[in-house]
C-alpha positions in Angstrom: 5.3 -11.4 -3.7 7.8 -9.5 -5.4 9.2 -6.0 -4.5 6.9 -3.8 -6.9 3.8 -5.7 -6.0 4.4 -5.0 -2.4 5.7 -1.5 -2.9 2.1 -1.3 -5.0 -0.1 -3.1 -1.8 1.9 -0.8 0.8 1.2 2.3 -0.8 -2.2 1.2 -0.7 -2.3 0.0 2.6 -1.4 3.2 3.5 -4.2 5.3 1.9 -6.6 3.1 4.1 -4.2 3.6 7.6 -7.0 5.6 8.9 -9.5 2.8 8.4 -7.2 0.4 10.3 -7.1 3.2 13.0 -11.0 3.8 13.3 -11.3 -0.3 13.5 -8.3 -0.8 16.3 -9.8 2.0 18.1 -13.2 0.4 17.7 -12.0 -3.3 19.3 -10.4 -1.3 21.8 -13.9 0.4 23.2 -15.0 -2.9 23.2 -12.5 -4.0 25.1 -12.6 -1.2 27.4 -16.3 -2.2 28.7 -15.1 -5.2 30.6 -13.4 -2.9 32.8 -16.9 -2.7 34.8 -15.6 -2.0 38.8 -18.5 -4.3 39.3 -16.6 -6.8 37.5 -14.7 -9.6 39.5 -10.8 -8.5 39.6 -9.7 -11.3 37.4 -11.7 -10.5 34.6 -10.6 -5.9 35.0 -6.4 -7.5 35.4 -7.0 -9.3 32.3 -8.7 -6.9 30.7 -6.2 -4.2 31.2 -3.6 -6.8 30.2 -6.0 -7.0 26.7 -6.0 -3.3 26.4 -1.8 -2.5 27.3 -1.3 -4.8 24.4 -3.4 -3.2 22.0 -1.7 0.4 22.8 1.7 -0.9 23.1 2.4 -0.1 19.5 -0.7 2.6 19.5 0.3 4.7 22.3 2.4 3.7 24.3 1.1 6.5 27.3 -2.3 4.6 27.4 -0.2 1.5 27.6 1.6 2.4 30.6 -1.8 3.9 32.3 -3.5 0.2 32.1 0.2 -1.3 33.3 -0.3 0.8 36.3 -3.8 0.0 36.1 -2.3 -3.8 36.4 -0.3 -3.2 39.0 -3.1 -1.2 41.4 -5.1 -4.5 41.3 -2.2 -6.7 42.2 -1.5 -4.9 44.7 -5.0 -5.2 46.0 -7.3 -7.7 45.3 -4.6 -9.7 43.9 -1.7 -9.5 46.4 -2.4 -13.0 47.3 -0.6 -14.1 43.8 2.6 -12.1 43.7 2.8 -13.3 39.4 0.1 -11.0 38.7 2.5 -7.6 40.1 5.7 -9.5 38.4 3.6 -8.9 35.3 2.7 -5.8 35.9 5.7 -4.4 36.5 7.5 -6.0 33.5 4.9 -4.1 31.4 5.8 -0.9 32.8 9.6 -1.6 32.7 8.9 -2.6 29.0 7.3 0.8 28.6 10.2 2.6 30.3 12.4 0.9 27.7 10.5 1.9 24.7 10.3 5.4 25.7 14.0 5.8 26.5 13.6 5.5 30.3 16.7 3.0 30.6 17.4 4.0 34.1 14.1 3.7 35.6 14.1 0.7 33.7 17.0 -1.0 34.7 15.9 -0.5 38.4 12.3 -2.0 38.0 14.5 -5.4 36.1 16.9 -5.7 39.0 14.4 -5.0 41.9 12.0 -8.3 40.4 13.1 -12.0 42.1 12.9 -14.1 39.6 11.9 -17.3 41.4 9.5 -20.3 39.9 8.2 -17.9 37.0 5.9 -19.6 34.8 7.8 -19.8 31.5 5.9 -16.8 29.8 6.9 -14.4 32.5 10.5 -15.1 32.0 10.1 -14.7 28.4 8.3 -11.2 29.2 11.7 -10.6 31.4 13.7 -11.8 29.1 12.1 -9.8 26.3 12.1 -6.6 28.4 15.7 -7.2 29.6 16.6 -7.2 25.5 14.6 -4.2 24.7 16.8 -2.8 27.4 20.1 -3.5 26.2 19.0 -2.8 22.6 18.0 0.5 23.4 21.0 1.0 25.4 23.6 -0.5 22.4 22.0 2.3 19.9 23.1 5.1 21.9 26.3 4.5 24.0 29.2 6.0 21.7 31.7 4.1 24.3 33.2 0.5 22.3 33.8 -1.3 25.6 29.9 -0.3 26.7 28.4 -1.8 23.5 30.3 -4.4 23.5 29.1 -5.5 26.7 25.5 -5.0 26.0 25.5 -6.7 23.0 26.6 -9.9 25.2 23.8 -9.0 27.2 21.4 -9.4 24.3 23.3 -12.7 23.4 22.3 -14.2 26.6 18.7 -12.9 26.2 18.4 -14.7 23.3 19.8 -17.8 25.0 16.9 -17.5 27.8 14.5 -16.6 25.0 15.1 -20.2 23.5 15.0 -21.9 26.5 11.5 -20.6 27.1 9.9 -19.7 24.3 7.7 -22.7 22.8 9.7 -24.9 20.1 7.0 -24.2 18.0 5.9 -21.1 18.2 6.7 -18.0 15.6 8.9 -16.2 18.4 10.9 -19.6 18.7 12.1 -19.4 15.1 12.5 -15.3 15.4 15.3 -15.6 18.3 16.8 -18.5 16.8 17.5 -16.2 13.8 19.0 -13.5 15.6 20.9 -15.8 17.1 22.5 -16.9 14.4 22.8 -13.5 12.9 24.9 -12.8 16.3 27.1 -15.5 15.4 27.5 -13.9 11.8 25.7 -17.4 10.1 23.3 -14.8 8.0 22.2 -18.1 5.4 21.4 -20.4 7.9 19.6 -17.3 9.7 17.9 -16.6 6.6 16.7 -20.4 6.1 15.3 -21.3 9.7 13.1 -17.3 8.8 12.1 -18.3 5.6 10.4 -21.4 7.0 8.4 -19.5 9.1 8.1 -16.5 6.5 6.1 -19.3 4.8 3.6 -20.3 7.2 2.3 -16.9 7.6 0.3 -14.2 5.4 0.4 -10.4 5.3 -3.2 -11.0 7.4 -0.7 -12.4 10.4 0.7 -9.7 12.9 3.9 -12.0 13.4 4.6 -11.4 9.3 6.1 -8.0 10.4 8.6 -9.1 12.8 9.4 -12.3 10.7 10.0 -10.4 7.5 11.4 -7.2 9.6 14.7 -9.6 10.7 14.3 -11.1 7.0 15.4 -7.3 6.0 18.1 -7.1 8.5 19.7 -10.1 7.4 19.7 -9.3 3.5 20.7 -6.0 4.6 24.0 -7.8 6.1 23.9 -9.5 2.9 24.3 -6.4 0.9 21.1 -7.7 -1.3 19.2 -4.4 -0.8 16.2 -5.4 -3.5 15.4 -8.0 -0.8 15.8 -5.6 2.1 13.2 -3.6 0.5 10.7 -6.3 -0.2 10.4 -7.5 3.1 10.7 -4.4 4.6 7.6 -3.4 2.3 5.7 -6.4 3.4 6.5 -5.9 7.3 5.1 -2.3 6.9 1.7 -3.6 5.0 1.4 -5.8 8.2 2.2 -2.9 10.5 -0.5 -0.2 8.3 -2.9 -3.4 8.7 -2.9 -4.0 12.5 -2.9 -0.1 13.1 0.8 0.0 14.4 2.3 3.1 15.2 5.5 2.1 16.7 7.1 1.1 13.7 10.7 0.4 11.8 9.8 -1.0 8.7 8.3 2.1 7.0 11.4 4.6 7.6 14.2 2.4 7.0 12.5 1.7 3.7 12.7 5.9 3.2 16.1 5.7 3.7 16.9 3.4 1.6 14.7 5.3 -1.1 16.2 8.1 -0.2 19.9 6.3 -1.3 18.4 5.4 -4.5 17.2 8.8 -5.5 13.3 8.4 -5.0 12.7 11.5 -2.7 9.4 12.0 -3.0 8.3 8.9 -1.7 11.1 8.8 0.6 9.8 11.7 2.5 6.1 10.8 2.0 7.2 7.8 3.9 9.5 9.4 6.6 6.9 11.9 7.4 4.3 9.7 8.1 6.6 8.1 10.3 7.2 11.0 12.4 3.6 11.6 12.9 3.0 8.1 13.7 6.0 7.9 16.1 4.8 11.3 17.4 1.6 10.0 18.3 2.3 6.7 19.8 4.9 8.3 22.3 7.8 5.8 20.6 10.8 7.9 21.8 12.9 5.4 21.0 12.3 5.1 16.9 11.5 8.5 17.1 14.9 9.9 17.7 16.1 7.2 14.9 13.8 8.9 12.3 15.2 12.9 13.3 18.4 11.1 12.3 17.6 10.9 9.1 14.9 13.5 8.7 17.1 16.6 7.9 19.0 14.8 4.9 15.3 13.3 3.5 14.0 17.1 4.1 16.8 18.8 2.9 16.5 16.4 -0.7 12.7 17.1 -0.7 12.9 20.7 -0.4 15.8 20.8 -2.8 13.8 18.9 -5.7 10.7 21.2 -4.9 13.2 24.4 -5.7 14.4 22.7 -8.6 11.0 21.9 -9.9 9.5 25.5 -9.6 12.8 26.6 -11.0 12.1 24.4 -14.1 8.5 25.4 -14.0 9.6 28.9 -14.1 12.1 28.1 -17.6 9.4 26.2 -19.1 7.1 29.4 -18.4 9.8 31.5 -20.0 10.8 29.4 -22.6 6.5 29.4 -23.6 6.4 33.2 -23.6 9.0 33.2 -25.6 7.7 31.1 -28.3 4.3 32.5 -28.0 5.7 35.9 -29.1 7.8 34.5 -31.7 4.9 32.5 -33.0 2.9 36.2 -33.1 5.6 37.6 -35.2 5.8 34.8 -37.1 1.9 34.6 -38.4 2.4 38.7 -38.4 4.8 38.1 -41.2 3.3 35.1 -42.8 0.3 37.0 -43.2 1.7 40.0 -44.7 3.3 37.5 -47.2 -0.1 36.1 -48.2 -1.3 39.4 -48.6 1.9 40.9 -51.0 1.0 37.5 -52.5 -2.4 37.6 -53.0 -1.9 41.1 -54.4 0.9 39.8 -56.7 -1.6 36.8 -57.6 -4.3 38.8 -58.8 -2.5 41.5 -61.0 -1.1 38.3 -62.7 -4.5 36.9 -63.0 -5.7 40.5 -64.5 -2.8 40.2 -66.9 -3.6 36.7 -67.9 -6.9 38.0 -68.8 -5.8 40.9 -70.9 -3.4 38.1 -73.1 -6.3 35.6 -72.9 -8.7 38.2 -74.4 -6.0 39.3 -76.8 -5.3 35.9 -78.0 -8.7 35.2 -78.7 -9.1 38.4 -80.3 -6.0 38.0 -82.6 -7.1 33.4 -83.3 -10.0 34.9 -85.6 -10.0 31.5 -88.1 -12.6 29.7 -88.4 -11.7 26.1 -87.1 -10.4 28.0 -83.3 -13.6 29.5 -83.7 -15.4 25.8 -84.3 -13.5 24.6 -81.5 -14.0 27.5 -78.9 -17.6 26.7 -79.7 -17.6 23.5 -79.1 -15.5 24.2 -75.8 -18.6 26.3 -75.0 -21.2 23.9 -75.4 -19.4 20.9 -73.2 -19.1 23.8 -70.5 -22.9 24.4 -70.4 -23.5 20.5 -70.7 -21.4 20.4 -67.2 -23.3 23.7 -66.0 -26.5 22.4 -66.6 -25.9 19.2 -65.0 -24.1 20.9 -62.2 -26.9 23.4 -61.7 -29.4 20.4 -62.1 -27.7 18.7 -59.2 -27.9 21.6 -57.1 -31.5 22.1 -57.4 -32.2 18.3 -56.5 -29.9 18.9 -53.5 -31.7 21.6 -52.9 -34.9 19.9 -52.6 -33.1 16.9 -51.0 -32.4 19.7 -47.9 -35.9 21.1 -47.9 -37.2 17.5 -47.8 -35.0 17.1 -44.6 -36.1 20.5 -43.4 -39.8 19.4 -44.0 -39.5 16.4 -42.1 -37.8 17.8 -39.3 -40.2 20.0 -39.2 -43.1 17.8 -39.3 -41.7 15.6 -36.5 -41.0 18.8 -34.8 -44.6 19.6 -35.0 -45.9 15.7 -34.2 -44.3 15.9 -31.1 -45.9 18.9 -29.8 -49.1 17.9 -30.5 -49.2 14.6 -29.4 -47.1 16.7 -26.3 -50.6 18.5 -26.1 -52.7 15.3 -26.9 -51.3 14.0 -24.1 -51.0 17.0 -21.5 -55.3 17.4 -22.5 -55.7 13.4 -22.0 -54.2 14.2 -18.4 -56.2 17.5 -17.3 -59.5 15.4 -19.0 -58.5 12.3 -16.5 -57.6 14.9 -13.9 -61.4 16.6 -14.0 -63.0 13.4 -13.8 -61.2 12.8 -10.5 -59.7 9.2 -12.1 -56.1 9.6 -9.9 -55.8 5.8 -10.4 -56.0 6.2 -14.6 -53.5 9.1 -14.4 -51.4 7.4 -12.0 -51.5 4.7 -14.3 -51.3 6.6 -17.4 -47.7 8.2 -16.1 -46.6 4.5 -14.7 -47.3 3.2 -18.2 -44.1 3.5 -20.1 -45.6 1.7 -23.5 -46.3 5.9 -25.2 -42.9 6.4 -24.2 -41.8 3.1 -25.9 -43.9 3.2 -29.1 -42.4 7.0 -29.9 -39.1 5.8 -29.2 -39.6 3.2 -31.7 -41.2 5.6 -34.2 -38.1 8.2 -33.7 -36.0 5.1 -34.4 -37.4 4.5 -37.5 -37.0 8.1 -38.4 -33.5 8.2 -37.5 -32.8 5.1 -40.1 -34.3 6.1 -42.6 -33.0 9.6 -42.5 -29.7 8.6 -41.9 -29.9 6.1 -44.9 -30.6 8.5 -46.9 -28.2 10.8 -46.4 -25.7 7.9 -46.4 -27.2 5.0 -48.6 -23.6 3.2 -49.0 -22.8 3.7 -45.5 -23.8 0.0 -44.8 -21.8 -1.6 -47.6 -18.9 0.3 -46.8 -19.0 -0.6 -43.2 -19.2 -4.6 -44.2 -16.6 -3.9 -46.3 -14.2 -3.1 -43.3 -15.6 -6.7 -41.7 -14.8 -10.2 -42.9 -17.6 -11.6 -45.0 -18.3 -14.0 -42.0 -19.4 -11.2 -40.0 -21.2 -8.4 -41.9 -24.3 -7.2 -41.1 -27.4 -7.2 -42.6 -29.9 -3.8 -43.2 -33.4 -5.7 -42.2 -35.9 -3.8 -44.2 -34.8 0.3 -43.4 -33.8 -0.5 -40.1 -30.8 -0.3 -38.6 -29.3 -3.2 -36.0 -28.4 -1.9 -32.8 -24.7 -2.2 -33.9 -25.0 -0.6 -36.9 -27.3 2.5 -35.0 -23.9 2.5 -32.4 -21.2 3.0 -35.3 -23.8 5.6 -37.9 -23.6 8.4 -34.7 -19.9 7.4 -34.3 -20.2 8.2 -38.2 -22.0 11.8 -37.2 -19.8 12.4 -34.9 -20.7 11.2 -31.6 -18.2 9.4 -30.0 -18.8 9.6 -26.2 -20.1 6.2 -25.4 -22.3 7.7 -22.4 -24.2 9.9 -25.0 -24.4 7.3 -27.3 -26.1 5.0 -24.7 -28.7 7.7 -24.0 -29.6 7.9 -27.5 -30.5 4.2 -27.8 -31.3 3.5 -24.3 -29.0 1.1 -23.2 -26.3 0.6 -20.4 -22.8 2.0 -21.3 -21.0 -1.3 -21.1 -23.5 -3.0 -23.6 -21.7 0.3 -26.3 -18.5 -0.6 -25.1 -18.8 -4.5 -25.6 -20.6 -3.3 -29.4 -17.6 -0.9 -29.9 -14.6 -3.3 -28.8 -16.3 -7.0 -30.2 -17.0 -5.4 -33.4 -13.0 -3.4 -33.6 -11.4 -6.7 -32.8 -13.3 -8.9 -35.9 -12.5 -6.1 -38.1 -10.0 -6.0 -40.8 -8.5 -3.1 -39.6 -9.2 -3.2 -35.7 -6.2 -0.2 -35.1 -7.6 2.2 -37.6 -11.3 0.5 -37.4 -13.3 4.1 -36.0 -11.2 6.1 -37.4 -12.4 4.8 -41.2 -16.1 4.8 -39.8 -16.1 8.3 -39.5 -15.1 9.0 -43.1 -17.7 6.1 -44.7 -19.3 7.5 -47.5 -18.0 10.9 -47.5 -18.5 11.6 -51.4 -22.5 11.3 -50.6 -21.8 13.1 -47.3 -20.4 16.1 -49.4 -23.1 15.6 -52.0 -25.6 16.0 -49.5 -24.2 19.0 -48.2 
């Protein structure tokens, strides 16, 4: 998965975060009804030990109230088995060390005996132990300080490979940062990668695996790669409903670096609130170190933006009134123009008139007379073609007209069919007189033929001239004067009406059987870039006949 796709997914991921919440919280109520007191104390200690998991990077407060909730039964009905407070108080010291309780924590490590643990328990020490000195190492500003916890977190990881499982995910994590310790960031990156492959964005582990992953290309300097997997560890994070997270704001600051603010502090913010509500003291100190910077940006671009809103405002008003003044003056131009225009025409008459008077001989006069007959010829024809258009328009006035008038009768045919069925008491024939949908379908038919044959008329070479525009392989045949279905789709494109929702009203069919018409036809067309664009100007010497 490449760095855009996973920047796409997370931004995703993140739209449906409250989703993931609403179904964490849900397995959590769930989980919460084997806490019965009825219960056998077994079943309520691992319950609780079910639940302080799920909060632990939900809300971590909730966490530490079913720790404590741990530790009450161990201390009661399950004093007999000292393991069962060991755990317990490792889940509150690892609570203490997420919250930035080091002290308190540090005290709860060194009070435990560690003697014949089972090895999970020592790799819950162990883990807790680290979390401590991590914590610790973040926020000592002394050299000699860090320095020694660092070595502490060496020899966690030592302990952590001794008992963690060969196999297991965790195995391969602390094996990594062991080798990133020891500054071997390729051979790091290898033994990661291997597991980085087992897994899927579906797997909680993917977000610690491809977390380190980012560390180490981070060392590396290969920042593209820090972001990818830094993407992918906070898809896994939005898809498990984690709050206590890392991935997301380091990925802000590093958008941030490159100069994408807006999604820097869309990210950083939403890491505050998450930190804020899971009680993460720890990453939420990290993210106020960057906040102000991230904010400052934000707010900076937002000023700059209504600033350039405000110019572009400015800069419109100003063109709008020099745009007035300019059609001010271009029309008092036409005007001196049109004034000029029609004295010269008055003057052009005057010499026409005298030249005519003063070419008296006989042949002008011939050919003037000649002149004179061609021009009523072309008036004649002219006003001949005007009267047949101007029955051609009451013949389409007629007919609407008449359909006009066939449809309100049969309208009252119809509504005096129903009120005769209604006072006869028949429900069942009206019932199934309205259920019937064959009226509906024989006047649909009928306003069909209609349509064609008006539309034909107005346009009779609108069907050649669209085959024209199709290889001869493909045209399409008028059957009788009927229109296809295609050709029906492209004659209201033709009148005008585009909209492929209205056009599926008209004939009565779903909107994707238009679209495939529209785009099969386009793309076997000669001209399948300009292809509706010539429809609409098909026969447009009869069109402005017609007219």
């Amino acid at each position: 998965m490449s760095y855009s796709e996973s920047f796409t997914l997370l931004k995703n991921e993140i739209a449906k975060s409250d989703y993931y919440l609403e179904k964490k919280l849900t397995q959590v109520d769930q989980m919460r009804k084997q806490l019965d007191p009825s219960a056998d104390p077994m079943t309520q200690f691992d319950a609780c030990r079910s639940l302080f998991q799920m909060y632990y990077d939900l809300q971590i407060d909730s966490a530490l109230k079913y720790a404590e909730q741990m530790l009450a039964l161990s201390e009661t009905s399950l004093k007999k088995e000292p393991i069962y407070k060991t755990e317990s108080l490792l889940f509150i010291a690892r609570v203490y060390a997420y919250t930035g309780m080091y002290r308190e924590c540090r005290e709860l490590l060194d009070n435990i005996v560690r003697d014949g643990f089972p090895d999970e328990i020592n790799v819950l020490y162990f883990v807790v132990r680290m979390e401590l000195y991590k914590g610790l190492a973040e926020y000592t500003i002394i050299a000699p300080e860090k320095k020694i916890y660092k070595r502490e977190i060496n020899a966690c990881l030592d302990s952590l490979l001794r008992y963690t499982p060969e196999q297991s995910v965790w195995h391969t994590i602390h094996l990594a940062n062991k080798l990133k310790a020891e500054k071997e960031y390729d051979n790091a990156i290898r033994v990661l990668s291997g597991a980085y492959t087992r897994l899927t964005i579906e797997d909680r582990e993917m977000a610690h695996v491809a977390f380190y992953l980012s560390t180490l290309f981070h060392l590396k300097k290969d920042f593209e790669q820090e972001k990818r997997f830094l993407a992918i560890s906070a898809i896994t994070d939005m898809k498990y409903a984690v709050k206590a997270y890392v991935s997301l704001w380091k990925l802000a600051a590093l958008l941030y670096d490159e100069g994408d603010v807006e999604t820097a502090y869309q990210f950083v913010e939403l890491s505050l609130q998450d930190a804020t509500y899971s009680g993460a003291f720890r990453w939420f100190q990290q993210i106020v170190k960057i906040l102000p910077k991230i904010y400052e940006a934000y707010n900076t671009k937002i000023v700059q933006q209504r600033n350039a809103i405000s110019s572009g405002f400015a800069v419109i008003a100003f063109l709008l009134a020099f745009t007035i003044l300019l059609s001010l003056f271009v029309v008092k131009q036409y005007r001196k123009l049109r004034k000029t225009k029609d004295q010269l025409a008055a003057v052009n008459d005057d010499l026409t008139r005298m030249n005519q008077e003063l070419n008296s001989l006989s042949n002008q006069l011939h050919l003037s007379n000649a002149e004179l007959q061609i021009a009523n010829s072309q008036m004649a024809f002219s006003n001949s073609e005007l009267i047949s258009m101007s029955l051609l328009k009451e013949t389409y006035l007629s007919k609407f007209i008449d359909l006009c008038s066939d449809y309100i009768e049969k309208l009252n045919d119809y509504r005096v069919n129903l009120k005769r069925l209604l006072k006869r008491g028949t429900i069942e024939k009206i019932q199934m007189e309205l259920d019937s949908t064959a009226y509906i379908e024989s006047e649909y038919k009928a306003f069909l033929m209609n349509f064609d044959e008006t539309f034909l008329k107005l346009y009779p070479n609108f069907v050649m001239e669209f085959n024209n525009l199709l290889p001869l392989s493909e045209r399409t045949a008028v059957k009788g004067s009927l229109l296809t279905t295609e050709l029906r789709i492209f004659a209201l494109i033709r009148l005008g009406i585009t909209d492929s929702a209205k056009i599926s009203r008209f004939l009565r069919c779903s909107i994707n059987t238009i679209y495939t018409y529209r785009s099969k036809t386009k793309n076997k067309s000669i001209c399948p870039d300009q292809f509706e664009g010539r429809i609409q100007v098909l026969d447009r010497e009869d069109l402005l006949l017609s007219c």
